[in-house]
C-alpha positions as CSV (number, residue, x, y, z in Angstrom):
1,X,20.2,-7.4,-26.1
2,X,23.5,-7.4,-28.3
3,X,25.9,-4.9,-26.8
4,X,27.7,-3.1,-29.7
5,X,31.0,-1.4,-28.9
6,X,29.9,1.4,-30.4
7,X,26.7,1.6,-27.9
8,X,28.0,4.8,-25.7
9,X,27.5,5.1,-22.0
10,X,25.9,8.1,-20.9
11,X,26.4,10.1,-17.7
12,X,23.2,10.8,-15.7
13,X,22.6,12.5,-12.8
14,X,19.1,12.2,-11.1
15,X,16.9,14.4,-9.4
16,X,14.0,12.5,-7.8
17,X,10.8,14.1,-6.5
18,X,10.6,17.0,-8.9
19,X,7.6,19.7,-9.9
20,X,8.0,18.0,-13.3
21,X,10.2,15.8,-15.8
22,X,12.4,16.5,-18.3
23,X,16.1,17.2,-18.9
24,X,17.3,19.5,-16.7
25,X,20.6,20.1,-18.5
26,X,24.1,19.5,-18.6
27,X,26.3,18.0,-15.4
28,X,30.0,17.6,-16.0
29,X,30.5,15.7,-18.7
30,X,26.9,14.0,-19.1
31,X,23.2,15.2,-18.1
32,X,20.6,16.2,-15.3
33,X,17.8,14.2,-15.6
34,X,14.3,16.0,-13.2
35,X,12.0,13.1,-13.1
36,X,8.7,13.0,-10.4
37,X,8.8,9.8,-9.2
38,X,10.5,9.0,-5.8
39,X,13.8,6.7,-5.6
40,X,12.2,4.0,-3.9
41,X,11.1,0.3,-5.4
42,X,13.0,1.5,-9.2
43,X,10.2,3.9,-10.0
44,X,13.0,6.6,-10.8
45,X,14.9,4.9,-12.4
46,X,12.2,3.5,-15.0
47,X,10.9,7.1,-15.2
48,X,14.6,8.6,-16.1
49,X,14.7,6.1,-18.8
50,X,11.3,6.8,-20.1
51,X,12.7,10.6,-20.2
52,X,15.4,9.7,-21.7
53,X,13.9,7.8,-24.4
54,X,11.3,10.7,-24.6
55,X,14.3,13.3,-25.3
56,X,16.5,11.3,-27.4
57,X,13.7,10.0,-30.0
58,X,14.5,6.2,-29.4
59,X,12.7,3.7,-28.1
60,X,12.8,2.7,-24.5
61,X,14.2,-1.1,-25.6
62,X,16.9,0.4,-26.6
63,X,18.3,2.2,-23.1
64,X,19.8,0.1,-20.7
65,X,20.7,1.0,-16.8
66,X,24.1,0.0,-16.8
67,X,25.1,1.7,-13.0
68,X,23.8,3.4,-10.2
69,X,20.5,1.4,-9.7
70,X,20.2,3.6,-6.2
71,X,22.7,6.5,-6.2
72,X,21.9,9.4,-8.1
73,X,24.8,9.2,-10.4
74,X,23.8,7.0,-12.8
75,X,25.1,5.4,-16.5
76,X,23.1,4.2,-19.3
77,X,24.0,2.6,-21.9
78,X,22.1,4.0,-25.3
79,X,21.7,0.6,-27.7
80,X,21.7,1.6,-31.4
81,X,23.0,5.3,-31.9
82,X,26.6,6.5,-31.9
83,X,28.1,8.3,-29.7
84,X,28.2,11.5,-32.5
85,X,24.3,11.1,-33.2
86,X,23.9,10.6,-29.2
87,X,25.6,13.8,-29.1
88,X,23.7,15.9,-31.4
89,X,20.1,14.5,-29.8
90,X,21.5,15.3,-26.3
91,X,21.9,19.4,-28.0
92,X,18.8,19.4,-29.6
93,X,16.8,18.0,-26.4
94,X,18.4,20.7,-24.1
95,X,18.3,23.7,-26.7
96,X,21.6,24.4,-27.8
């Protein structure tokens, strides 16, 4: 995959073993991420990334785990959408 430097990063944190998945909302300066799936053999992880693409209307090909394979701080890099547009679908996704 062709890394553009306009591909943002964006900040996850991850909540493993929840009632259900979704975003959660905002944390800090990037987003809570619920997701069902224990953190054990990557299931998580692929599940925050199906959220993700779920949330943010792109496809899963274009997210990319980037940090924090096993912690729960995590950053992934969005392939394809500015950091303005990546911005706008984060809003819409949560509500505001």
């Amino acid at each position: 995959m062709n890394v553009a430097a306009s591909d943002p990063i964006l900040k996850v944190r991850v909540k493993p073993n929840a009632k259900t998945s979704g975003l959660v909302g905002r944390h800090g300066d990037g987003i809570k991420v619920a997701v069902r799936a224990a953190p054990e053999r990557g299931r998580a992880n692929a599940e925050v990334l199906d959220v993700l693409a779920h949330a943010l209307q792109v496809p899963p090909s274009s997210l990319e785990l980037v940090a924090g394979p096993s912690s729960p701080d995590k950053r992934v890099r969005v392939h394809g959408l500015e950091a303005t547009e990546l911005a706008r679908r984060i809003s819409i996704a949560l509500g505001e």
